[in-house]
PDB file with one MODEL, atoms N, CA, C and O in Angstrom:
MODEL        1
ATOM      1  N   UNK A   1     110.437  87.205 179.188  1.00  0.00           N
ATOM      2  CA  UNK A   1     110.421  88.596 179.586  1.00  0.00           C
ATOM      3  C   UNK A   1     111.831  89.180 179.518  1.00  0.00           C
ATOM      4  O   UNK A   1     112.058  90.166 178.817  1.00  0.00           O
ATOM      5  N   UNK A   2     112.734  88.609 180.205  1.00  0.00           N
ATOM      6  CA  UNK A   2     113.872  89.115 180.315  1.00  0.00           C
ATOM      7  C   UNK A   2     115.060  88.981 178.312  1.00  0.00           C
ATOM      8  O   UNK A   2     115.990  89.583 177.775  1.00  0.00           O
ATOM      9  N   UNK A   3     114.411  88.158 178.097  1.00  0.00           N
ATOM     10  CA  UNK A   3     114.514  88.359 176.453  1.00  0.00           C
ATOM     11  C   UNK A   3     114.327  89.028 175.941  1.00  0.00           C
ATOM     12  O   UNK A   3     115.089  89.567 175.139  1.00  0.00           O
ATOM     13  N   UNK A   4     113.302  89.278 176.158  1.00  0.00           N
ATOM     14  CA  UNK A   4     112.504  90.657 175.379  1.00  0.00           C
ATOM     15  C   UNK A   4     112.947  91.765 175.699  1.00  0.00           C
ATOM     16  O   UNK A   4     113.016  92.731 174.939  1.00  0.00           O
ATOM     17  N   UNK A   5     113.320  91.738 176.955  1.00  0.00           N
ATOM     18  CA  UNK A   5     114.282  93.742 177.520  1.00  0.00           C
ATOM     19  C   UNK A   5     115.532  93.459 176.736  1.00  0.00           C
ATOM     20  O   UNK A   5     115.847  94.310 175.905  1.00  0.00           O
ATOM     21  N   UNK A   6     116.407  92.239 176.890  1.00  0.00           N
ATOM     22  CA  UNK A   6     117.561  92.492 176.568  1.00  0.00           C
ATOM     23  C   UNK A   6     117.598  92.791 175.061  1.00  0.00           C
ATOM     24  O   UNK A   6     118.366  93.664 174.655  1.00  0.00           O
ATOM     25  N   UNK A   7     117.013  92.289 174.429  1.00  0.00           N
ATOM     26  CA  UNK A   7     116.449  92.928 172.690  1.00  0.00           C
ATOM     27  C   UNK A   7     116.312  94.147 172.436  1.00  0.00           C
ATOM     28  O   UNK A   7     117.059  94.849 171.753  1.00  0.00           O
ATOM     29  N   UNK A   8     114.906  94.578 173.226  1.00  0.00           N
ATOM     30  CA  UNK A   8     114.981  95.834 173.403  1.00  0.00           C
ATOM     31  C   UNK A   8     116.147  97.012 173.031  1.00  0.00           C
ATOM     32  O   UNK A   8     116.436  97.780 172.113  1.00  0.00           O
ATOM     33  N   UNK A   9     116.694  96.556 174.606  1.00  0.00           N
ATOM     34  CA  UNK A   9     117.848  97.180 174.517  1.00  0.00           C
ATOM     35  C   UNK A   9     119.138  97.225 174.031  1.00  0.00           C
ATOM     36  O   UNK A   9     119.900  98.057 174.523  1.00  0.00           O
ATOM     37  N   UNK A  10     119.547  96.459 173.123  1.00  0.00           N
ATOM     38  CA  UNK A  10     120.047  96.066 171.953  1.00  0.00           C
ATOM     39  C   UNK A  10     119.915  96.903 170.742  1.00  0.00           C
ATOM     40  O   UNK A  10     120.824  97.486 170.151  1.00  0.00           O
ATOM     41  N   UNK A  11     117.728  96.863 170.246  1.00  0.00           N
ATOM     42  CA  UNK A  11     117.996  97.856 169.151  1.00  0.00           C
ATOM     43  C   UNK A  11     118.046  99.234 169.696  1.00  0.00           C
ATOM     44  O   UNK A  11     118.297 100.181 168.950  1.00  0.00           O
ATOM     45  N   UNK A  12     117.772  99.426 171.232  1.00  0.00           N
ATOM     46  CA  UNK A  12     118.279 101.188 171.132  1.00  0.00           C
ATOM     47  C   UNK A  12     119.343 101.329 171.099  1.00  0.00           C
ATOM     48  O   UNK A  12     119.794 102.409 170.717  1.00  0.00           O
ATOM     49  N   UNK A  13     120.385 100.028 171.588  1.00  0.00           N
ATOM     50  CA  UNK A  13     121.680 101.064 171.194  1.00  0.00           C
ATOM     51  C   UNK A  13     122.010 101.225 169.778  1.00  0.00           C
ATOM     52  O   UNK A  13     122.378 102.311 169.331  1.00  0.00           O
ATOM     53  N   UNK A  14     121.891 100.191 169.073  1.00  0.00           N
ATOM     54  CA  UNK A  14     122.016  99.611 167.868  1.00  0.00           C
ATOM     55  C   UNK A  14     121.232 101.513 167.183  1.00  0.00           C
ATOM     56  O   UNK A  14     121.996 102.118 166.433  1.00  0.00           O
ATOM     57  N   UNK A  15     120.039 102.118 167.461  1.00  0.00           N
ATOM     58  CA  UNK A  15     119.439 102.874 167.024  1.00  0.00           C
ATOM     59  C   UNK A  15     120.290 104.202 167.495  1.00  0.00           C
ATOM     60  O   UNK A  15     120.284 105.185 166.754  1.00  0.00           O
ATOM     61  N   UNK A  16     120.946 104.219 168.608  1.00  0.00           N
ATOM     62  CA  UNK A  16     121.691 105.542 168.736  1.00  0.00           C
ATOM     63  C   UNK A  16     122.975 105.429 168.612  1.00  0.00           C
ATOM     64  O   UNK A  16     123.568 106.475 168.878  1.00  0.00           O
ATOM     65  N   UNK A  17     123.810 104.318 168.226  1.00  0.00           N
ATOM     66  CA  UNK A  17     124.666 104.102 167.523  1.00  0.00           C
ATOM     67  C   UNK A  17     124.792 104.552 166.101  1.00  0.00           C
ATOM     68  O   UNK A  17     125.822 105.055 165.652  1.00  0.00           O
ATOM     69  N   UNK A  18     123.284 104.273 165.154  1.00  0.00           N
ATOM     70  CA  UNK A  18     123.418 104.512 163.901  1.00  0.00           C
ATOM     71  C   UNK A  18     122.948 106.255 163.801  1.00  0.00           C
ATOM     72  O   UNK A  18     123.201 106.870 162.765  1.00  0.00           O
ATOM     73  N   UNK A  19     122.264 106.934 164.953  1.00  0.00           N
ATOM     74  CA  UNK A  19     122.372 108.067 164.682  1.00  0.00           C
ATOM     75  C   UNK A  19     123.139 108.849 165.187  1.00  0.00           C
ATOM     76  O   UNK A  19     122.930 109.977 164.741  1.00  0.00           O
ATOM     77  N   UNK A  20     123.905 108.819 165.877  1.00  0.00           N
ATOM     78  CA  UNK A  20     125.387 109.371 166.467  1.00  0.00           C
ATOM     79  C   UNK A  20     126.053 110.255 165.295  1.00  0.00           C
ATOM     80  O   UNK A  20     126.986 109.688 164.726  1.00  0.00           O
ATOM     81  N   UNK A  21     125.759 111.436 164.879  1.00  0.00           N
ATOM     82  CA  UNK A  21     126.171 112.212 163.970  1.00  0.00           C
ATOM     83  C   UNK A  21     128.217 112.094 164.054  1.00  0.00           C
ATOM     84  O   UNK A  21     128.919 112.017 163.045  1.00  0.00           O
ATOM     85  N   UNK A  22     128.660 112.111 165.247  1.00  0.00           N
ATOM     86  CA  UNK A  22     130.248 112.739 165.758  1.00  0.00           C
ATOM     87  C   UNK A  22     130.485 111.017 164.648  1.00  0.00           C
ATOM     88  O   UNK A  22     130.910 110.912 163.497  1.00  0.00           O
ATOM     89  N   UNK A  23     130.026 109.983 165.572  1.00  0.00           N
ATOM     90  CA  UNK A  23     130.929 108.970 164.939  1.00  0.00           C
ATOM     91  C   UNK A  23     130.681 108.871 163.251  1.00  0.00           C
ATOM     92  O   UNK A  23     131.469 108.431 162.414  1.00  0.00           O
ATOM     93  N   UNK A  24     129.695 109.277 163.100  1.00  0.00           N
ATOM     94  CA  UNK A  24     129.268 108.936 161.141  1.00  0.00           C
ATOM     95  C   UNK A  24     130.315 109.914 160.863  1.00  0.00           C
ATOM     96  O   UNK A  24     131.042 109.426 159.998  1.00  0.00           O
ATOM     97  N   UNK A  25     130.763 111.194 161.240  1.00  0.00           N
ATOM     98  CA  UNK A  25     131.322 111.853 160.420  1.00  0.00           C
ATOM     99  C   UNK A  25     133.070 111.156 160.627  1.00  0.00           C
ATOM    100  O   UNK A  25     133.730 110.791 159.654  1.00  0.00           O
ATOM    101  N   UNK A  26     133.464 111.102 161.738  1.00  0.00           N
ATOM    102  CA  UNK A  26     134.183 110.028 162.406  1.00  0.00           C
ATOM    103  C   UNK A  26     134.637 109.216 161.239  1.00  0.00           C
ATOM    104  O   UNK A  26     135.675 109.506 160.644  1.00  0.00           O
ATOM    105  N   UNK A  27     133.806 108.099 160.862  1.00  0.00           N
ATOM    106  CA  UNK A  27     133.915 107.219 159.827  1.00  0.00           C
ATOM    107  C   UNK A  27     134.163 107.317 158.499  1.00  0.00           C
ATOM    108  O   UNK A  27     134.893 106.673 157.744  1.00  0.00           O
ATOM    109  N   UNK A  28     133.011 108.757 158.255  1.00  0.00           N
ATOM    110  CA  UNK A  28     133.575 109.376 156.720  1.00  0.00           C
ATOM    111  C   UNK A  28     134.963 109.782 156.482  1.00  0.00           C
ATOM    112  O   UNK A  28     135.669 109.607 155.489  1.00  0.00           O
ATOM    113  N   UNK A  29     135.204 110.348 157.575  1.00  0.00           N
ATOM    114  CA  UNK A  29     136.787 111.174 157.477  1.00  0.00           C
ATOM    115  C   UNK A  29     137.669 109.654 157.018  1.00  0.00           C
ATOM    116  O   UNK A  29     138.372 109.442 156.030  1.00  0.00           O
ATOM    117  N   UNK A  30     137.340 108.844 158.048  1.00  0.00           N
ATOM    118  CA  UNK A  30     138.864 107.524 158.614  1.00  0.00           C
ATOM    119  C   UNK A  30     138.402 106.770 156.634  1.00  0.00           C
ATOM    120  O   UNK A  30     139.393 106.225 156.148  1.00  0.00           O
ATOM    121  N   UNK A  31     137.743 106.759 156.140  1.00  0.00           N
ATOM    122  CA  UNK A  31     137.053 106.439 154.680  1.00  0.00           C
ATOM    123  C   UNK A  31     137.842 107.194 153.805  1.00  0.00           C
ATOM    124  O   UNK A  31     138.557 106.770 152.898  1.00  0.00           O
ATOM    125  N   UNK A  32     137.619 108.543 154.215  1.00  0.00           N
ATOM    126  CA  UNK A  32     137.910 109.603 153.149  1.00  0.00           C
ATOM    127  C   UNK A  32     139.799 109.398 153.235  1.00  0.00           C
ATOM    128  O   UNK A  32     140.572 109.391 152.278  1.00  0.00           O
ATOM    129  N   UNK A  33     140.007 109.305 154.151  1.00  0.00           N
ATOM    130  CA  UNK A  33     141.739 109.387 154.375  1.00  0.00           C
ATOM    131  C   UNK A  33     142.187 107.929 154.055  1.00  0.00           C
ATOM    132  O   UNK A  33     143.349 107.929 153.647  1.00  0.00           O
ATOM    133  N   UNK A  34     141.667 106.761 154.108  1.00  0.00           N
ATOM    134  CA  UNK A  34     141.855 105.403 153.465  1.00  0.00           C
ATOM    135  C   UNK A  34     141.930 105.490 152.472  1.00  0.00           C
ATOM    136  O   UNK A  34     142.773 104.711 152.027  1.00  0.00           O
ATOM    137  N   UNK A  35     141.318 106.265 151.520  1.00  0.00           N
ATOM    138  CA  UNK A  35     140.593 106.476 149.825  1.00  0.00           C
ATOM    139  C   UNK A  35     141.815 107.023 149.416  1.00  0.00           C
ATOM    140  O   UNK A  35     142.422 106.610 148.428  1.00  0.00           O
ATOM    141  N   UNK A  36     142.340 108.262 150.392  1.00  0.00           N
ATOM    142  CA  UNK A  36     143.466 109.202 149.669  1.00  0.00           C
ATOM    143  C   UNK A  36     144.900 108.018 150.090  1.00  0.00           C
ATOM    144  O   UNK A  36     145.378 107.533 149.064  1.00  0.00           O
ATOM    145  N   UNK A  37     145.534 107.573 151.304  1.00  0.00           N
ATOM    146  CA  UNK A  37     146.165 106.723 151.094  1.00  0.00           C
ATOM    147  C   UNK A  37     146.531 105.646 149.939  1.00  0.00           C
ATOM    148  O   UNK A  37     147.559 105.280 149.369  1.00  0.00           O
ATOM    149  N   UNK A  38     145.120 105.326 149.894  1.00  0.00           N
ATOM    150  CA  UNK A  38     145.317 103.888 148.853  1.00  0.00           C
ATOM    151  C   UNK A  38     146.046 104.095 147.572  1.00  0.00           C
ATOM    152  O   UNK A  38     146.908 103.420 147.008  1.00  0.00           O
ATOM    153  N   UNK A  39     145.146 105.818 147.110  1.00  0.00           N
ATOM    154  CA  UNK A  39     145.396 106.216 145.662  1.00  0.00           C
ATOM    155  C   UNK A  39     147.325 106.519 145.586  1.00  0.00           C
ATOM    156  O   UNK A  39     148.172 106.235 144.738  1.00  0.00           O
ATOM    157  N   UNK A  40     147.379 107.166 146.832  1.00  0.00           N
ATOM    158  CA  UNK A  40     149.005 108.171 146.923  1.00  0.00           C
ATOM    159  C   UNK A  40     150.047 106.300 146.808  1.00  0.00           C
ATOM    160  O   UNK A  40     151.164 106.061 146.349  1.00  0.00           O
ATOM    161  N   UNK A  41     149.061 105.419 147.420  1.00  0.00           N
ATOM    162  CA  UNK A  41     150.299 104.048 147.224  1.00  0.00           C
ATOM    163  C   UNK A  41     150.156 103.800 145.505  1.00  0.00           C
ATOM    164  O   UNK A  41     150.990 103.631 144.615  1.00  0.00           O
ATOM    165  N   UNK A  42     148.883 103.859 145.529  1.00  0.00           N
ATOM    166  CA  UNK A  42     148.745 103.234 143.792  1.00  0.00           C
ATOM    167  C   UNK A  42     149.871 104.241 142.592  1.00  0.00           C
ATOM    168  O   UNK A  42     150.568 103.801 141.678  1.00  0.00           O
ATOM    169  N   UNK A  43     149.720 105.394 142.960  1.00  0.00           N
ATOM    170  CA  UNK A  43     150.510 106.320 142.253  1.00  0.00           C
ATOM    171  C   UNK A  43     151.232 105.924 142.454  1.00  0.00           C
ATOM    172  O   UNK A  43     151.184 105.022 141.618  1.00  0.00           O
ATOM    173  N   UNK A  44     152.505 105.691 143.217  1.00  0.00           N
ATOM    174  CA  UNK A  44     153.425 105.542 143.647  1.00  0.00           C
ATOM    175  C   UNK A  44     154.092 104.185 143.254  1.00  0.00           C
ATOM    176  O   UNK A  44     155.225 104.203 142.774  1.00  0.00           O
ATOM    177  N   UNK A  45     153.447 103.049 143.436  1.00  0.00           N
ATOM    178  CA  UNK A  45     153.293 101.812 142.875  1.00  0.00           C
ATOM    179  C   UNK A  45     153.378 101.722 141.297  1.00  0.00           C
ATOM    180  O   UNK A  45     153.754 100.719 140.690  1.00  0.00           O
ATOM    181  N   UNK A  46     152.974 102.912 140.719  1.00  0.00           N
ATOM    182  CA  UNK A  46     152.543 103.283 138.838  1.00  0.00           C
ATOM    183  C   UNK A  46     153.922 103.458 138.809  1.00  0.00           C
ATOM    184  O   UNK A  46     154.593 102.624 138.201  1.00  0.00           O
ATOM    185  N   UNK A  47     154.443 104.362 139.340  1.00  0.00           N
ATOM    186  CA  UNK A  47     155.408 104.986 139.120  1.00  0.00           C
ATOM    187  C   UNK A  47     156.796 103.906 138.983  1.00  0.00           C
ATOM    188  O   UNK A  47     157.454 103.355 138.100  1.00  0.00           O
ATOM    189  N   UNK A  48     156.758 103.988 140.097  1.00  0.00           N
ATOM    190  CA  UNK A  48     157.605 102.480 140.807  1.00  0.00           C
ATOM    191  C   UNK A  48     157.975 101.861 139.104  1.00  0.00           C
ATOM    192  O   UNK A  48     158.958 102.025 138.381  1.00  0.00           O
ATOM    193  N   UNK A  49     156.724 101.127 138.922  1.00  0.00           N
ATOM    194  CA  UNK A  49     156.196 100.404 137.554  1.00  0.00           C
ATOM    195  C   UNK A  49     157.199 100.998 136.310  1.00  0.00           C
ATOM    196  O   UNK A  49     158.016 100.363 135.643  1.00  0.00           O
ATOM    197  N   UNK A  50     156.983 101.881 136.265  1.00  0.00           N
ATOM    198  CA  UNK A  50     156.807 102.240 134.584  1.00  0.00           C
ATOM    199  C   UNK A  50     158.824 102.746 134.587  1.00  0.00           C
ATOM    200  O   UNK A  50     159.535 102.744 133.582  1.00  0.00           O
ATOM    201  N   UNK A  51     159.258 103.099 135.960  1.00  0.00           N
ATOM    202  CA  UNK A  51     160.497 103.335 136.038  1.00  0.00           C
ATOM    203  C   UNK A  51     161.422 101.720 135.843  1.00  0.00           C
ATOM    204  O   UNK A  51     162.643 101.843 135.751  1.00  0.00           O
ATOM    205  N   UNK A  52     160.941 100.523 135.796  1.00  0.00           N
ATOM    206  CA  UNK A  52     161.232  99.454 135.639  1.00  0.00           C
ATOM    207  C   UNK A  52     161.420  99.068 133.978  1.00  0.00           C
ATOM    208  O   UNK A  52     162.295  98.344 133.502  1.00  0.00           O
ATOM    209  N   UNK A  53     160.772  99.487 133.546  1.00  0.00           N
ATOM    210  CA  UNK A  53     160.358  98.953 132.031  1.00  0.00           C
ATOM    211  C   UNK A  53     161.246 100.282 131.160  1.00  0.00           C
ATOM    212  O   UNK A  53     161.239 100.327 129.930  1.00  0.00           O
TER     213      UNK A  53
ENDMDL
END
């Protein structure tokens, strides 16, 4: 019995965790700003590069 609640209640959070609109967008942004970082190092890194040779 007491298995079975704690499950339960597990997938509701698990279920209002995954619909939590604030944090999904939350995540897209911290994604979207990782994506632009990575590229501004890679450029930068190109650059770096080609000023060597």
């Amino acid at each position: 019995m007491r298995g079975g609640l704690g499950l339960a209640g597990w997938g509701l959070r698990l279920a209002s965790r995954r619909g939590d609109r604030g944090r999904q967008l939350d995540r897209l942004e911290a994604r979207a700003t990782a994506r632009r970082a990575l590229a501004e190092r890679d450029a930068l890194m190109g650059r770096a590069t080609t000023r060597l040779l």
